[in-house]
LODOSE-713728 format. One line per field, with one value per residue (C-alpha): residue in three letters; x, y, z. Coordinates in Angstrom, 2 decimals. Example, Ala and Ser with C-alpha at 12.3 -4.5 7.8 and 13.67 -1.06 7.14 Angstrom:
r	c(Ala,Ser) $
c1	c(12.30,13.67) $
c2	c(-4.50,-1.06) $
c3	c(7.80,7.14) $
//
This chain:
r	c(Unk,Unk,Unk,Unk,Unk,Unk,Unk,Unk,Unk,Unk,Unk,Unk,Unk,Unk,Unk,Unk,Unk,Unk,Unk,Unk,Unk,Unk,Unk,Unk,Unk,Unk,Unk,Unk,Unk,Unk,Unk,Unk,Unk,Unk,Unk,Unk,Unk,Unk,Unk,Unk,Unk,Unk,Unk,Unk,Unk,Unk,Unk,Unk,Unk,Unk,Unk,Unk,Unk,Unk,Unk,Unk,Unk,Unk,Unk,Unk,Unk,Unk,Unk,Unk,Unk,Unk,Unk,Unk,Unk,Unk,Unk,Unk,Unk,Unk,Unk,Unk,Unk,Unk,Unk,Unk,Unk,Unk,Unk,Unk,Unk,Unk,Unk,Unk,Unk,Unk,Unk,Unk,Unk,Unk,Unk,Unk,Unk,Unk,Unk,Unk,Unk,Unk,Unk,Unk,Unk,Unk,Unk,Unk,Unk,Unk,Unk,Unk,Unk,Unk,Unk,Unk,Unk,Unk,Unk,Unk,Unk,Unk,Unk,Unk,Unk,Unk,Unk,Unk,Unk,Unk,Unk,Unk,Unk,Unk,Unk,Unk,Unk,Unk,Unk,Unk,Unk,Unk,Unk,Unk,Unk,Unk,Unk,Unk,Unk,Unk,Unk,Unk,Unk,Unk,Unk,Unk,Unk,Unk,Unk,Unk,Unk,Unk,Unk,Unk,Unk,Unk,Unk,Unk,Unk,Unk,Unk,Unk,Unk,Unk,Unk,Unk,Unk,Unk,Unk,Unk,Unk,Unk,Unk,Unk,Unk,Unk,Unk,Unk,Unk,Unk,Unk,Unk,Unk,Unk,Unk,Unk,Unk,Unk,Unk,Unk,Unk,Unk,Unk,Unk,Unk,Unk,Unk,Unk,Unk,Unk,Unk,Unk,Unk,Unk,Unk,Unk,Unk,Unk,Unk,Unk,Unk,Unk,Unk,Unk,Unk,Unk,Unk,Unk,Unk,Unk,Unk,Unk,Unk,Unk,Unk,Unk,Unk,Unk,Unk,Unk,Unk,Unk,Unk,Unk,Unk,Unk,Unk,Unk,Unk,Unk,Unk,Unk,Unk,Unk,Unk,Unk,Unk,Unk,Unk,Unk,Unk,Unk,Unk,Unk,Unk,Unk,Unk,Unk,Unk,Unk,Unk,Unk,Unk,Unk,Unk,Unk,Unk,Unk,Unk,Unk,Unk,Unk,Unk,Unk,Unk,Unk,Unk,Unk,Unk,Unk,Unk,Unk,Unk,Unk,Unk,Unk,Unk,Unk,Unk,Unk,Unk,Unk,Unk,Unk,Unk,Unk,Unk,Unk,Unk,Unk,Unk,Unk,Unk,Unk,Unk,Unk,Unk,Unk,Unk,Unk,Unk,Unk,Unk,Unk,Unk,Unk,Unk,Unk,Unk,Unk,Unk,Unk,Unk,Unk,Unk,Unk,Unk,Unk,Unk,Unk,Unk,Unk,Unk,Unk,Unk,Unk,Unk,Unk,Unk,Unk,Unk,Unk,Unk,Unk,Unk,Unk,Unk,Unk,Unk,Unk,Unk,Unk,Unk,Unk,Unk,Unk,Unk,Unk,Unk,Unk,Unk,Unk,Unk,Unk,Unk,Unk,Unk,Unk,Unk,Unk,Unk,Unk,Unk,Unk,Unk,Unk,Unk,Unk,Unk,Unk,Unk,Unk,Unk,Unk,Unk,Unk,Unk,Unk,Unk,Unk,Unk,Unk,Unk,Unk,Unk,Unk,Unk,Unk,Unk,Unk,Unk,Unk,Unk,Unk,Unk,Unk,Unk,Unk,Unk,Unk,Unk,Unk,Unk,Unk,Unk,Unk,Unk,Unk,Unk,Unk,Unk,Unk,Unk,Unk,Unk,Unk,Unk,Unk,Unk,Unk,Unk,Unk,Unk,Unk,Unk,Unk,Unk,Unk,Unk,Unk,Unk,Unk,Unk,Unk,Unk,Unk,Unk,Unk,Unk,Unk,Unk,Unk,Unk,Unk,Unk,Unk,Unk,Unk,Unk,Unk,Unk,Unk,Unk,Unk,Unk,Unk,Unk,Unk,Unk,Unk,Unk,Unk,Unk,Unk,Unk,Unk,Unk,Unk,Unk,Unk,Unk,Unk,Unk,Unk,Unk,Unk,Unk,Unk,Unk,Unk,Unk,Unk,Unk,Unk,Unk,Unk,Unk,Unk,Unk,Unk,Unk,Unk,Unk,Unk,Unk,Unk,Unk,Unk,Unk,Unk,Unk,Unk,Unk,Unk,Unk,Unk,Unk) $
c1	c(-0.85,-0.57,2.39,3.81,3.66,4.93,7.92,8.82,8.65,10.74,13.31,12.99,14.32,17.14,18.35,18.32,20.86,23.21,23.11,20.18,21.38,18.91,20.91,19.51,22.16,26.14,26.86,28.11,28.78,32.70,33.63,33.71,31.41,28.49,26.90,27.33,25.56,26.70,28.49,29.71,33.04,35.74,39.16,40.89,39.01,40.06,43.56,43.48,41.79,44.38,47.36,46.20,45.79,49.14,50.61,49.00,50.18,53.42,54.27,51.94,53.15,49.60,46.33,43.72,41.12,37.48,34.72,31.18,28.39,25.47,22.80,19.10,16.12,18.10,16.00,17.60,16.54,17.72,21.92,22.57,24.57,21.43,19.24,18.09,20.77,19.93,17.55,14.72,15.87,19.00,22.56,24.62,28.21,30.10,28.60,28.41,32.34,32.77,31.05,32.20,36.11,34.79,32.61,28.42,25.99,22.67,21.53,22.34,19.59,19.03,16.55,13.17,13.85,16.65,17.12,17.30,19.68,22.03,22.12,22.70,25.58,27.31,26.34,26.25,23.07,19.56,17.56,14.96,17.91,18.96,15.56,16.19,13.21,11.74,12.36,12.97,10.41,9.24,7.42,8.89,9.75,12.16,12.48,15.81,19.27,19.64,23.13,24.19,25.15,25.80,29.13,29.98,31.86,33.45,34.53,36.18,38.07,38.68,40.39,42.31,44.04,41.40,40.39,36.59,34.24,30.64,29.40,25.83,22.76,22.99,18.99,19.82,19.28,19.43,19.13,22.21,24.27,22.91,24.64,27.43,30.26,28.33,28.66,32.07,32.85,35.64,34.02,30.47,29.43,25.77,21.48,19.74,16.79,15.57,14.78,11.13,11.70,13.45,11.77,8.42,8.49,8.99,7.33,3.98,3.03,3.01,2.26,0.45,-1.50,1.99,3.27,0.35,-0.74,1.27,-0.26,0.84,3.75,4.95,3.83,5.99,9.02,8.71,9.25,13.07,13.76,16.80,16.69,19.79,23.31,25.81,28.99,30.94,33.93,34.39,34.31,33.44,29.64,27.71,27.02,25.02,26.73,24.24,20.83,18.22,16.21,14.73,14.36,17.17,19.68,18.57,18.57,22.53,22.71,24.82,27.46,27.88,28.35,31.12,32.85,33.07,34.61,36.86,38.49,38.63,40.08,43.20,43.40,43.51,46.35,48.09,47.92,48.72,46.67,44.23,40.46,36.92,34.69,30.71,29.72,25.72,24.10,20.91,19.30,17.34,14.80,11.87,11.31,13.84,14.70,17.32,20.54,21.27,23.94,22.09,18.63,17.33,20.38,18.46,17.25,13.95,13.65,12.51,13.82,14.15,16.23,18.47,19.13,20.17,22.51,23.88,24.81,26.28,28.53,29.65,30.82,32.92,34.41,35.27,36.68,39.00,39.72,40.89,42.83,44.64,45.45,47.22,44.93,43.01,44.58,45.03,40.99,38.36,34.60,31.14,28.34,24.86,21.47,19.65,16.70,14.32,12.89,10.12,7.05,4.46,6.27,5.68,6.93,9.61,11.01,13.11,12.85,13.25,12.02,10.84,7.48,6.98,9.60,10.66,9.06,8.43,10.13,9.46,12.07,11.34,11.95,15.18,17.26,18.87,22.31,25.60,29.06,32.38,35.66,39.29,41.42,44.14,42.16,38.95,38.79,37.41,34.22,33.27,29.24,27.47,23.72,25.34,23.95,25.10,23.36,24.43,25.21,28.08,30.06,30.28,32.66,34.02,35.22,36.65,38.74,39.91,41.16,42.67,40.33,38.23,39.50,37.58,34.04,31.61,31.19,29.01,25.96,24.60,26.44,24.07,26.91,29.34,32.78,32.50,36.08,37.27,33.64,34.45,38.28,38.91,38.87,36.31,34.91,31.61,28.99,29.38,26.00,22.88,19.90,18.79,16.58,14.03,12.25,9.70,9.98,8.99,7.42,9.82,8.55,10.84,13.50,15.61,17.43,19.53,16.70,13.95,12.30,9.69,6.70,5.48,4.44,3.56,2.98,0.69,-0.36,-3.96,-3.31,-0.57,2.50,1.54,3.55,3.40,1.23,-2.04,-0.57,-1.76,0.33,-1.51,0.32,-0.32,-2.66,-2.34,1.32,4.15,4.08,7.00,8.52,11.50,13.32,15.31,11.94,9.65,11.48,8.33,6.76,3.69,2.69,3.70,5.86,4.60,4.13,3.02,6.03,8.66,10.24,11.34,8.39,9.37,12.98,12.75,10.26,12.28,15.17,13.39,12.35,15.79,16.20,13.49,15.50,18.55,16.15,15.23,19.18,19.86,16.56,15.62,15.63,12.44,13.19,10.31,9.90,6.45,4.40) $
c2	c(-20.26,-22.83,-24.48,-21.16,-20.54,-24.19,-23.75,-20.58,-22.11,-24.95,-23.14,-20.71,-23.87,-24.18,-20.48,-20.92,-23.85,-22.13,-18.60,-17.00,-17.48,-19.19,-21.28,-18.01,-16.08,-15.83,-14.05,-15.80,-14.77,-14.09,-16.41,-14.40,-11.26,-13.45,-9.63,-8.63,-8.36,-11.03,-10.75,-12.48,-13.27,-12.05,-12.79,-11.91,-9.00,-7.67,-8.37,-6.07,-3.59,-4.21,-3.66,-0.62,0.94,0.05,1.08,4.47,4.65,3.88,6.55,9.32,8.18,9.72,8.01,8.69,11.66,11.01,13.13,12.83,15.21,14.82,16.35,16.66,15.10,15.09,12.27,9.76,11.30,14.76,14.37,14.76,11.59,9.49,10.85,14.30,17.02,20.02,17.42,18.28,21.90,21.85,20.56,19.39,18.86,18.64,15.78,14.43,14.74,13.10,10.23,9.82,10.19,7.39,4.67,5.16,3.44,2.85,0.53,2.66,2.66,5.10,5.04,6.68,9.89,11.73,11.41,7.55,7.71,10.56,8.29,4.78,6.80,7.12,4.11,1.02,0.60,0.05,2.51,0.58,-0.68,2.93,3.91,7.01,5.91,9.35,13.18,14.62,17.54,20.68,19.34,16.02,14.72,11.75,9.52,8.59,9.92,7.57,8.23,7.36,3.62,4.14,4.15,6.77,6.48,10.19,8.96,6.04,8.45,10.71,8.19,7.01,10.46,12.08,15.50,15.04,17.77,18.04,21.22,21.50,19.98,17.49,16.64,13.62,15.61,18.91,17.96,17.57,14.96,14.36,17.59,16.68,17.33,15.05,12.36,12.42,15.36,17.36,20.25,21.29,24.38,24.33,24.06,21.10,21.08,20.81,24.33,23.65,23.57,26.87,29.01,28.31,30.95,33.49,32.68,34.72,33.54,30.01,29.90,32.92,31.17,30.51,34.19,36.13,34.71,35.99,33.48,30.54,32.21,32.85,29.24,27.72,29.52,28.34,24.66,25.60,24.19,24.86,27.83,29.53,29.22,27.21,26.28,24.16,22.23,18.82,19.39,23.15,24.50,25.24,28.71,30.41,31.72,33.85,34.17,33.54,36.78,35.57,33.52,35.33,33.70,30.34,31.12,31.72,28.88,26.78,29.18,30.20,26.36,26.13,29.25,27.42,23.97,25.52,27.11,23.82,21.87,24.75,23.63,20.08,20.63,22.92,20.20,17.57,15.17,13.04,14.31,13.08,15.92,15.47,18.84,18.08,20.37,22.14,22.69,21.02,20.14,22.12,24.42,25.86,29.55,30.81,32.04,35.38,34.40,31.33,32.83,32.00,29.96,27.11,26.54,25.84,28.54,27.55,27.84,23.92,23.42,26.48,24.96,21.76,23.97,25.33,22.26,20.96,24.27,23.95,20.47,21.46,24.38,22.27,19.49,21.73,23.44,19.67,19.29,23.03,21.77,18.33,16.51,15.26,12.01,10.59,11.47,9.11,11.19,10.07,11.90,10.97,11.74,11.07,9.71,9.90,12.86,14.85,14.71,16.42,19.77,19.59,21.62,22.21,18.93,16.34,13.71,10.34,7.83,5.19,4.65,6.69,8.97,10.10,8.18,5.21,1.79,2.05,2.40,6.30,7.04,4.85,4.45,7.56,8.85,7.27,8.16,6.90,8.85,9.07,9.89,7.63,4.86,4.59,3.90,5.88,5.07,2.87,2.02,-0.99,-1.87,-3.95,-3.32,-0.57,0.38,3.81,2.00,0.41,3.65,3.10,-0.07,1.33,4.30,2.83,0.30,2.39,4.76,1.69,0.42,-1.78,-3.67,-1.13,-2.15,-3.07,-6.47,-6.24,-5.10,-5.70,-3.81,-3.83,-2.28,-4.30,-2.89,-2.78,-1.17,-3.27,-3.27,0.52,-0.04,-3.05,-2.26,-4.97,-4.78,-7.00,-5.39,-7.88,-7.34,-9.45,-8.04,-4.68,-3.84,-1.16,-0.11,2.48,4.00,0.94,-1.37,-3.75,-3.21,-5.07,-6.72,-6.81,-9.61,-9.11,-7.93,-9.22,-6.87,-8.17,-6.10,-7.37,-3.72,-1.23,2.91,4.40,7.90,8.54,11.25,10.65,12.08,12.90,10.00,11.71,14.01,12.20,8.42,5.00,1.94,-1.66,-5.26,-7.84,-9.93,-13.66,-13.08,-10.82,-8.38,-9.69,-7.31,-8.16,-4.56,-5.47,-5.98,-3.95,-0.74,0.90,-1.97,-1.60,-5.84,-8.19,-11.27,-13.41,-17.28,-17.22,-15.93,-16.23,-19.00,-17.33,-16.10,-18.11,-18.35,-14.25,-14.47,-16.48,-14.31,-11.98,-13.82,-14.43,-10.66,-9.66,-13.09,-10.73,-8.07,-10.92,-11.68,-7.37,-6.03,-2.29,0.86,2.78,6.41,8.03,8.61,6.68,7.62) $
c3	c(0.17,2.68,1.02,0.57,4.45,4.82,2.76,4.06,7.78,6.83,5.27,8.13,10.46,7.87,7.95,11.69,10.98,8.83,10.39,8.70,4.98,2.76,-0.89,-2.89,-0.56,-1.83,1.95,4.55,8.33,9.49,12.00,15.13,13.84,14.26,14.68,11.53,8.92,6.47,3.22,-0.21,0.34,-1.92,-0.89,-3.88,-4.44,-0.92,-1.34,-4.36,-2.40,0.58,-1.94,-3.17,0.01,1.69,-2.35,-1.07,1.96,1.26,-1.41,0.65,4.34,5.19,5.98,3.16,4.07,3.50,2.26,1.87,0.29,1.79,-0.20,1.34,-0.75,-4.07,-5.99,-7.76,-11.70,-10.58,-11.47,-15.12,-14.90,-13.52,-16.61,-15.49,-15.23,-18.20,-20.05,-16.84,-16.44,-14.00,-15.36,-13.06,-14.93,-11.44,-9.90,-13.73,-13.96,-11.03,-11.87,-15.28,-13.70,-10.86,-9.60,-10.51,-8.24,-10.09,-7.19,-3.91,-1.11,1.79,4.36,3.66,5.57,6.69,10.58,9.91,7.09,8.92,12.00,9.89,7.95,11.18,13.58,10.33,11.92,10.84,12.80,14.34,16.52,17.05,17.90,15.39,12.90,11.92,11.73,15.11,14.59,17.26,19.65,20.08,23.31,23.28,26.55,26.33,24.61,21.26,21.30,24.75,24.26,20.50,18.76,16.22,12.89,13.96,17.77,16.48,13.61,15.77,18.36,15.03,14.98,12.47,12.46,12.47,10.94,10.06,7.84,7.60,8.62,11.44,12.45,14.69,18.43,19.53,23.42,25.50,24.51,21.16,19.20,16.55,19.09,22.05,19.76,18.51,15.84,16.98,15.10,13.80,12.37,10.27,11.27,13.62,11.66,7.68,6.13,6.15,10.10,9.85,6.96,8.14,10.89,8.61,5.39,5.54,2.22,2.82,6.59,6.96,9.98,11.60,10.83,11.02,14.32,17.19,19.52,17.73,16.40,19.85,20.70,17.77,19.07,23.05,20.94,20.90,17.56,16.61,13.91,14.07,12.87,15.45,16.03,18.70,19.43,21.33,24.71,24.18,24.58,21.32,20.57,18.62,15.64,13.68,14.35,11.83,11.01,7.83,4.43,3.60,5.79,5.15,1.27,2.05,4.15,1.78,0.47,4.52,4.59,1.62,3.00,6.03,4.67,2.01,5.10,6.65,3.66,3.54,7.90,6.63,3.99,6.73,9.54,7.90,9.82,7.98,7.65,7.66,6.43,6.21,4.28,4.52,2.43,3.70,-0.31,-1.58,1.23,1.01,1.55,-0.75,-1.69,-4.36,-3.64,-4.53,-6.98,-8.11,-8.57,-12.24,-12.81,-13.76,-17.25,-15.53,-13.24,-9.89,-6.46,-6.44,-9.68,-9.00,-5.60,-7.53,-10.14,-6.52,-4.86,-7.45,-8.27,-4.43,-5.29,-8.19,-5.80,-3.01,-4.80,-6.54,-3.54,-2.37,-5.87,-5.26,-1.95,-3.19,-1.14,-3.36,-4.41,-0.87,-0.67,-1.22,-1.75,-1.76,-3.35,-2.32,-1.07,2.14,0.79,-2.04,-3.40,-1.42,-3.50,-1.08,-1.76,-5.49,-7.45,-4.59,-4.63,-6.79,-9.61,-9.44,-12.30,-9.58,-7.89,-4.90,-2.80,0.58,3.69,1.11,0.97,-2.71,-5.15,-5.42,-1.20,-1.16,-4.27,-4.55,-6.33,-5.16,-6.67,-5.31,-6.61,-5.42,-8.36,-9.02,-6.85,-8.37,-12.13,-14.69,-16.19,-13.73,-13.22,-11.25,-10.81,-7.53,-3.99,-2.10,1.14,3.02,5.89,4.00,4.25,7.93,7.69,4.59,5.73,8.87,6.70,4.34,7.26,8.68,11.93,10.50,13.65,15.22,14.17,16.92,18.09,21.03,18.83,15.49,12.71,9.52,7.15,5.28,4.43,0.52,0.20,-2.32,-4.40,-4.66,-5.36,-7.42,-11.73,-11.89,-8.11,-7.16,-4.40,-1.06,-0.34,-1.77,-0.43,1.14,4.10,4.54,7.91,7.42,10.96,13.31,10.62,8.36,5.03,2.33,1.26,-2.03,-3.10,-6.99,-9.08,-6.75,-4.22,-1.52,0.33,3.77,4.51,2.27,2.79,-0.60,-0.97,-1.18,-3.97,-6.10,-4.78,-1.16,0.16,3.17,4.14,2.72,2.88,4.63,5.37,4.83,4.60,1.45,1.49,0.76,0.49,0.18,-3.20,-5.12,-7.52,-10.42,-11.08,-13.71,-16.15,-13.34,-11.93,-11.44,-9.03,-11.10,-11.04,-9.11,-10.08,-6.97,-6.92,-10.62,-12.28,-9.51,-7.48,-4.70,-2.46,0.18,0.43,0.21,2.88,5.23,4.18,6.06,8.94,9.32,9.68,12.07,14.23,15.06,16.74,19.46,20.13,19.63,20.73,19.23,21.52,21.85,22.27,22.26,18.41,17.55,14.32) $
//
């Protein structure tokens, strides 16, 4: 162990040397984005990427829209087209089409909960550095705003000349200055919170000491969490748009939500102007409750799996809504998930074939489903097992709509543009290794096929990764884990099978370094 330790400090002293990249990394820093996280370089794969865009451009004269679906707590086995689908009682042939017509990401990571991944989506940040590294839940009282010295994906669109929209769930603030429109949507129309944060007001049957208590009850509500339906424009106040009377409501929440953006998508094609829409989906976060018109729909039945069959029907609709709009080929679309699947709600949650799920750093909490199209751009038939991290569609997005010059240099960026990954026929991930921060705690890194624990968060009963987990660190040294012949972490590979302990281990060190130069923000939001 001491040898280990020794190695790792030595090469520690090295990565210090040559900017925090150890000979088992391909990346490299940019000269002059010393801030950034660093990536494989890929010259000619870029130029590719840069042709086809300016090809675009050229015979549209318009800058390319962007669109992403959002889904809440989808797990990773859940799509058809990532092995679950009909075969596990919910066919998705929407998000399946789209996949098979585009790019599928079988190695795409999120954060392990859904404030942190919603706020990295939109900052290419890692959220310890935003100081957004949990829920915001009733009852919390942060000390500062998050989002006062940050830099949003949507203000920089929007000074870009985009028309900047969220539909759906935001759950990154609901004080003043933190709403969607305070931090740079020009429009937002949807819920603050997760269902669970809305239904369980009214649900007698599962929170019959909530409902049934008008004390408590009464209590809850003085907590101001957001339940009700809202709406507001930049620079305009937010109003209320419906109030929330009931399951009901929130059991319509999505098709209120795909109402909402068709309208917008017939705006878009009307304007003219170029478009980023974020339709976040409320379903299928617990706790979930069937549609009207979806009820049953499901081969399987319940509320969870008929919210699945839902989503992905609104998918099909707005895309084609896109496609009767002739907007489609100058869009690019991502389809994903916000983190792993929430296993604590069983049987109200997702799939996913990995070990663990949401507020994990195991496989299960961040690998979730990632699927790049833009017809005519992306090829057909297209699947990598290359790294893709969330973050990524921060820089992305902002290159393909043409600022990449726009990208922060004063503070760390963790994303790396992986435009031409996505584009190229035969594109190659920029990224070698992956990061995960479980709240304040750094708990792995992946590097290829090789995954390594310095903190770890189990469940005490299988599947309550949250509500009935613990956290603990390795003992002699880090747990070492190869995916490709190990997906399911079971054993570790370690010093006796593996060579790289160390040089993963100082990988990391290297890491945690840039939080001395870029310290975090504390806001408030401990454990």
């Amino acid at each position: 162990m001491r040898k280990i330790l020794l190695v790792a400090f030595l090469l520690l002293l090295f990565l210090k040397a040559v900017a925090q990249v150890t000979p088992l990394s391909k990346a490299k820093i940019i000269e002059g984005k010393e801030s950034w996280q660093p990536a494989i370089p890929n010259p000619a794969q870029d130029k590719i990427a840069a042709d086809m865009l300016a090809a675009l451009k050229k015979k549209t004269g318009k800058t390319p829209n962007i669109v992403w679906f959002v889904i809440d707590d989808m797990g990773f086995g859940d799509p058809g087209c990532y092995g679950g689908g009909a075969s596990i009682g919910a066919a998705t042939p929407n998000i399946d089409r789209l996949a098979n017509q585009g790019l599928k990401l079988t190695s795409t990571y999120s954060q392990p909960t859904c404030t942190p991944t919603r706020s990295a989506i939109l900052t290419g940040r890692i959220p310890y550095r935003t100081g957004l590294t949990r829920p915001i839940l009733a009852g919390d009282k942060l000390t500062k705003n998050p989002w006062a010295d940050e830099i949003s994906l949507p203000t920089l669109l929007s000074g870009a000349g985009y028309k900047t929209v969220l539909s759906g769930k935001w759950h990154i603030g609901e004080l003043e200055g933190m709403r969607p429109t305070e931090v740079g949507f020009d429009e937002w129309y949807g819920w603050y919170a997760a269902e669970k944060e809305i239904t369980q007001s009214f649900d007698k049957r599962r929170y019959p000491d909530l409902v049934l208590d008008t004390f408590k009850l009464a209590a809850y509500n003085k907590l101001d969490a957001g339940k009700d339906l809202m709406f507001g424009t930049k620079g305009g106040k937010i109003i209320t748009k419906k109030v929330t009377t009931g399951t009901d409501d929130i059991a319509e929440g999505d098709q209120t939500l795909k109402k909402y953006s068709l309208e917008k998508i017939k705006e878009f094609a009307k304007s003219g102007k170029p478009f980023f829409l974020e339709h976040a989906f409320m379903k299928v976060h617990a706790d979930n409750f069937a549609s009207k018109e979806f009820e049953g729909k499901s081969a399987s039945k319940y509320p969870y799996k008929d919210g699945v069959v839902e989503v992905d029907a609104i998918i099909g609709e707005l895309v084609a809504e896109l496609e009767k709009e002739g907007l489609l080929e100058n869009t690019f679309i991502f389809i994903t998930s916000d983190n792993g699947p929430q296993e604590d709600s069983w049987p109200d949650g997702g799939y996913t074939p990995f070990h663990g799920g949401k507020g994990t750093a195991w496989e299960g909490g961040t690998r979730v489903p990632g699927i790049a199209y833009w017809k005519g751009m992306i090829k057909p038939g297209r699947e990598s097992a290359e790294l893709f991290d969330l973050m990524d569609l921060f820089n992305t997005t902002l290159n393909i709509a043409g600022i990449a010059n726009k990208i922060p240099t004063d503070r760390y960026i963790d994303g790396i543009d992986q435009t031409s990954f996505l584009l190229a026929d035969k594109g190659e991930s920029k990224r070698d290794r992956v990061y995960t921060w479980v709240e304040g705690k750094f708990s792995s890194i992946r590097m290829y096929e090789y995954k390594e624990y310095f903190q770890f968060t189990n469940a005490e009963r299988d599947m309550m990764n949250i509500d009935f987990s613990y956290t603990g660190q390795p003992g002699l040294a880090p747990w070492l884990f190869n995916l490709y012949i190990d997906p399911k972490e079971r054993m570790p590979v370690g010093h006796r099978l593996n060579a790289w302990t160390a040089v993963m281990a100082a990988e990391a060190k290297g890491h945690a370094a840039t939080f001395r130069k870029y310290p975090p923000k504390d806001v408030g939001l401990g454990q």
